[in-house]
C-alpha positions in Angstrom: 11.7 4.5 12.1 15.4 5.0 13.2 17.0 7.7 11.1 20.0 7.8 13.6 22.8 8.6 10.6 26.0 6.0 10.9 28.8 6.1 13.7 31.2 7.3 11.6 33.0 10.6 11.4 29.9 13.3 11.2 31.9 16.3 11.3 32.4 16.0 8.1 29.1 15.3 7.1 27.6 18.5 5.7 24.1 19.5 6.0 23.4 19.1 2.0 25.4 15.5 1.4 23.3 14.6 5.1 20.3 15.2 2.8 21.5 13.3 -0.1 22.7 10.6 2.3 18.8 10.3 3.8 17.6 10.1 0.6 19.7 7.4 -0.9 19.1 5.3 2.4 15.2 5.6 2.4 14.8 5.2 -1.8 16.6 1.8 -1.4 15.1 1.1 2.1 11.7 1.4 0.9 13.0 0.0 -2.2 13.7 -3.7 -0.3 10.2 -3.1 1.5 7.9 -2.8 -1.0 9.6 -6.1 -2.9 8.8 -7.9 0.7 5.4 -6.7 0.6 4.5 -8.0 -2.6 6.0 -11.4 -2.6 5.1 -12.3 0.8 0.7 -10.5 0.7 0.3 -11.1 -3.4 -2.4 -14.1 -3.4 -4.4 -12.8 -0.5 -4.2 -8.9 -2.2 -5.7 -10.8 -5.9 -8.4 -12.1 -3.5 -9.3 -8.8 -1.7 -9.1 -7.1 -5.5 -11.6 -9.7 -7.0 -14.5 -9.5 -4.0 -14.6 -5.9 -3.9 -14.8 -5.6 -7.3 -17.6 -8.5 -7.5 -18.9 -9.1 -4.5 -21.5 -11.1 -5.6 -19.0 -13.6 -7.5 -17.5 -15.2 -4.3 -18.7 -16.7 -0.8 -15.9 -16.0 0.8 -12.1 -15.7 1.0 -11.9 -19.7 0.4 -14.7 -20.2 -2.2 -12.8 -17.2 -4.0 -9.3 -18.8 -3.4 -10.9 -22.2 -5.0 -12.4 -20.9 -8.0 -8.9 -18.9 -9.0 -7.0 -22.4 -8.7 -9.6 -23.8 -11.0 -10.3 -21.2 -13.7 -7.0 -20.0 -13.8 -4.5 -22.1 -11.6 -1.2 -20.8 -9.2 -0.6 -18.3 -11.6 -3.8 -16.2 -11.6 -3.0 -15.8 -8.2 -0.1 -13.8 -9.1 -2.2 -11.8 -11.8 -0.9 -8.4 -11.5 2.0 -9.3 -9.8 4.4 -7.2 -12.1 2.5 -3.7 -11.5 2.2 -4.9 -8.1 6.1 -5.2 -7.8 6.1 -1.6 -9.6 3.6 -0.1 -7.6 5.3 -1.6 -4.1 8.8 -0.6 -4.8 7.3 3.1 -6.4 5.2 3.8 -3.6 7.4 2.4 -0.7 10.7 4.5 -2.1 8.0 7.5 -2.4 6.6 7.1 0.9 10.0 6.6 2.6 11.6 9.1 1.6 9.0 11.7 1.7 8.2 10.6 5.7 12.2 11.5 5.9 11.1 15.1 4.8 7.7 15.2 6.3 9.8 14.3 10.2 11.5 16.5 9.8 8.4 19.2 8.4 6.8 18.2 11.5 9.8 18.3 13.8 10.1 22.2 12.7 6.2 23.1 13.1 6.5 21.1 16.7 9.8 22.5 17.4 10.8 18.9 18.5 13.9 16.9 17.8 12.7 14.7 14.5 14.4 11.9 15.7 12.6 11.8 19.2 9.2 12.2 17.6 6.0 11.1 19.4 3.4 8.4 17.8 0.7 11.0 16.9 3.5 13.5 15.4 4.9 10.0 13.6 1.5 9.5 12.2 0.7 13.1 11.4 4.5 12.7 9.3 3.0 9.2 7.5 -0.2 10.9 6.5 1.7 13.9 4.7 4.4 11.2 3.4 1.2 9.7 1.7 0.6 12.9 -0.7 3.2 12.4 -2.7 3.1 8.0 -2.7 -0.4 8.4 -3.8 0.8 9.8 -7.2 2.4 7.0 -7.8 0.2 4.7 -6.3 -2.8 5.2 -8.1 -2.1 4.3 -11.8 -0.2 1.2 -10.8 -2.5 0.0 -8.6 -5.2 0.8 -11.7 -3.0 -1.5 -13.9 -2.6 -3.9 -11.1 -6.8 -4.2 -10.4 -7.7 -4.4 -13.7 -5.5 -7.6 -14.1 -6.6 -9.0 -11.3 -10.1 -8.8 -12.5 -10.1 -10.2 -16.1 -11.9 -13.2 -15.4 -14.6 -11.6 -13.7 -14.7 -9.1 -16.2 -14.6 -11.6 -19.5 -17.5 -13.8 -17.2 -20.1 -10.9 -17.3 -19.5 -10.2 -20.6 -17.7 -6.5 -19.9 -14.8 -7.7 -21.8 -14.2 -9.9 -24.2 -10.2 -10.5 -24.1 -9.0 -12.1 -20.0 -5.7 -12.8 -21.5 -4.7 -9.2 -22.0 -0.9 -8.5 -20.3 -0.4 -5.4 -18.3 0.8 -3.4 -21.9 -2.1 -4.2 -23.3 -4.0 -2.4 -20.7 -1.6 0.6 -20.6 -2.6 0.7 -24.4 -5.8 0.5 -23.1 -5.9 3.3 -21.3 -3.9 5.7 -23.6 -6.4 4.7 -26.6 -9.5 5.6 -24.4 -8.5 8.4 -22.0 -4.6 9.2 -22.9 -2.1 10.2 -20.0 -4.8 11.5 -17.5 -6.4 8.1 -17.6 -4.0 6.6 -15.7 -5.3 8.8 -12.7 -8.5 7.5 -12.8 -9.5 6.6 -9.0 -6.8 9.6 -7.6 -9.4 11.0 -5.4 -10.3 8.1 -3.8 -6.5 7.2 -3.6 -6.2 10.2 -1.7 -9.2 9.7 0.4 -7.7 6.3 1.2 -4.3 7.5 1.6 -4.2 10.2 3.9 -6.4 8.7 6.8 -4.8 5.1 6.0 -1.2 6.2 7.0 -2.1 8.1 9.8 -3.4 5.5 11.2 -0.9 3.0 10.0 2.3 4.7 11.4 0.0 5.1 14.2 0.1 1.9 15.1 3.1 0.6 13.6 4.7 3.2 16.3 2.1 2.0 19.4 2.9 -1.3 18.7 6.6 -0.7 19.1 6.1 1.0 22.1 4.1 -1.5 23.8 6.4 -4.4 23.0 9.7 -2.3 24.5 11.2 -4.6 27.0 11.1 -1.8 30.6 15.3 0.4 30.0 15.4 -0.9 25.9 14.0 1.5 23.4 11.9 0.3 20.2 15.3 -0.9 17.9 15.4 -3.5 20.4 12.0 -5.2 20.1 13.8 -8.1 17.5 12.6 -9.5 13.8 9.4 -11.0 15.3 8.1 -7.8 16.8 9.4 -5.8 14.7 6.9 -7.8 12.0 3.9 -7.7 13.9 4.0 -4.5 14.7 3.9 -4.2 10.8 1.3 -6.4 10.8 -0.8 -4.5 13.4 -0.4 -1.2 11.8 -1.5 -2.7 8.6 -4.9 -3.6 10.2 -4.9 -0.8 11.6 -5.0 0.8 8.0 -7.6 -1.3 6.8 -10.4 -1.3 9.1 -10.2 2.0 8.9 -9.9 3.1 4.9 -12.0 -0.5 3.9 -14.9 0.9 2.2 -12.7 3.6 0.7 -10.3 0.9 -0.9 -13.2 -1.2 -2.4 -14.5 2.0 -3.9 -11.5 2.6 -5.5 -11.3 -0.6 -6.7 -14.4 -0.5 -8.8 -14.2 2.5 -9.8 -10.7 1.7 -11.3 -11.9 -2.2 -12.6 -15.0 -0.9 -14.4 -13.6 2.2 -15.8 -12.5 0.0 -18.3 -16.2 -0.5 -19.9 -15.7 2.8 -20.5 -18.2 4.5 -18.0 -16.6 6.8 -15.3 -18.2 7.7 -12.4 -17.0 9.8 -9.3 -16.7 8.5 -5.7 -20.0 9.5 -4.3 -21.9 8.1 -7.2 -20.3 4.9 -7.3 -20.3 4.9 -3.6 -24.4 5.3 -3.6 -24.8 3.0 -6.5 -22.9 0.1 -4.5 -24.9 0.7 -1.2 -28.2 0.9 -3.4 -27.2 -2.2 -5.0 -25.7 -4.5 -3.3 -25.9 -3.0 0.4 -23.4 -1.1 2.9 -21.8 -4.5 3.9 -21.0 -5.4 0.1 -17.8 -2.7 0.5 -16.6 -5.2 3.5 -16.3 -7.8 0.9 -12.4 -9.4 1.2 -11.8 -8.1 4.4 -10.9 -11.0 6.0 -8.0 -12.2 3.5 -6.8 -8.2 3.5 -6.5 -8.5 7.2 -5.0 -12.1 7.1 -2.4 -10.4 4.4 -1.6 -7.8 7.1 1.0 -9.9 9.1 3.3 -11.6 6.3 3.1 -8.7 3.8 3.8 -5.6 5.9 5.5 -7.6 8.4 7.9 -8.1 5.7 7.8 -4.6 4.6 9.2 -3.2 8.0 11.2 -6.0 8.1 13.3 -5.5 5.0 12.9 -1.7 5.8 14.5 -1.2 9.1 17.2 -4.0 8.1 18.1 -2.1 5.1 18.4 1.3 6.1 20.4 0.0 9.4 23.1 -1.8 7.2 23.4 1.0 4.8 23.7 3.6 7.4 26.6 1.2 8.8 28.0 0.9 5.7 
């Protein structure tokens, strides 16, 4: 990321208001990055949320596309969408701002220039940066999966109401479990999280390097490479954390029967059950979902923060 500050007088720039100044850029940076993320990957994340959570539902990406459009029409595959917009624009401001801090945390340990960092110290920053999103992350995205999921839920006969808005889960989950309920799946959040990043600056930053024209740097790679170096790094994410995220994922639909079960357990139930491969299911659309929705994500990112630290 280019967290050059502005051309402008920086002698008068002092060290605290430079702070505040990276702060306010980031928040609304990562701000305009999660909204692009969620409007451009929504119907292909619904997809991904509904075969990991029932993988036996669904023959695939399409047969799962088809039966949405017919049970529940263009809308259902926007089911969620509100928590997702939440959950995007929480945990891209979170992330963004803490990978400011984290650079700079690495910078020091490294004694390097945090400007001039390398792709494995950017990753290292991402993965830390990822603690804090995580926080945030997790009870949206438990909102946001147990939306999606309604139908599947109401057609085995776990719930009885698929028409239930995203307060009438929060209610939900403050009448069963109170506040800590909405931290259900935080382990696994983590689990995903913390690998997922690293390897998702990772390649975000490889990417960029690779595509450098020979004597530019990486600012100059354009909008298009810019994006699919986005995309990359988001596949690099999830072939990596996968299994992890479909975990998560029923662990956070199904916790709303009422039974709670760890990672490991639910883990070893779903490889007993339904096999190893079963925590594959929606890969394909997730991967698909890569290119347009973090594409757009770095997109709006790097745009944003370079017009505000011209402004």
């Amino acid at each position: 990321m280019n967290q050059d500050a502005s051309t402008g007088n920086l002698s008068t720039i002092t060290p605290r208001s430079r702070h505040v100044r990276d702060f306010i850029v980031d928040f609304l940076a990562g701000s305009a990055g999660g909204t692009a993320c969620v409007y451009c990957g929504q119907p292909l994340d619904t997809i991904k949320v509904k075969m990991q959570a029932f993988p036996g539902f669904y023959r695939g990406g399409l047969d799962c596309f088809k039966q949405i459009l017919k049970s529940e029409g263009l809308n259902g595959l926007y089911k969620g969408s509100v928590p997702a917009l939440v959950c995007n624009v929480a945990e891209n401001s979170v992330l963004f701002v803490a990978l400011g801090f984290s650079k700079k945390f690495v910078a020091s340990v490294s004694n390097t220039d945090y400007k001039k960092l390398s792709t494995l110290q950017m990753a290292s920053a991402g993965s830390i940066a990822s603690i804090f999103s995580a926080m945030v992350v997790c009870p949206n995205e438990l909102i946001k999966c147990r939306m999606q999921a309604l139908t599947e839920m109401a057609a085995s006969g776990k719930i009885v109401n698929k028409s239930m808005g995203p307060w009438g889960i929060v209610r939900q989950i403050m009448r069963e479990r109170g506040p800590s309920g909405f931290m259900t799946g935080i382990t696994s959040t983590w689990a995903r999280e913390l690998p997922g990043y690293f390897a998702f600056f990772y390649g975000y930053e490889l990417t960029r390097d690779l595509l450098t024209p020979a004597g530019k740097t990486k600012n100059d790679i354009g909008p298009l490479g810019l994006m699919f170096a986005g995309g990359t790094a988001g596949v690099f994410l999830w072939i990596l954390v996968y299994p992890i995220d479909a975990v998560k994922s029923q662990i956070q639909v199904l916790s709303q029967t009422g039974k709670q079960y760890g990672f490991l357990k639910t883990f070893r139930g779903v490889v007993r059950t339904k096999g190893f491969f079963s925590l594959y299911s929606g890969l394909l659309p997730c991967i698909i979902r890569s290119y347009p929705a973090n594409g757009a994500l770095f997109l709006a990112y790097e745009t944003t923060q370079k017009l505000l630290e011209n402004f």
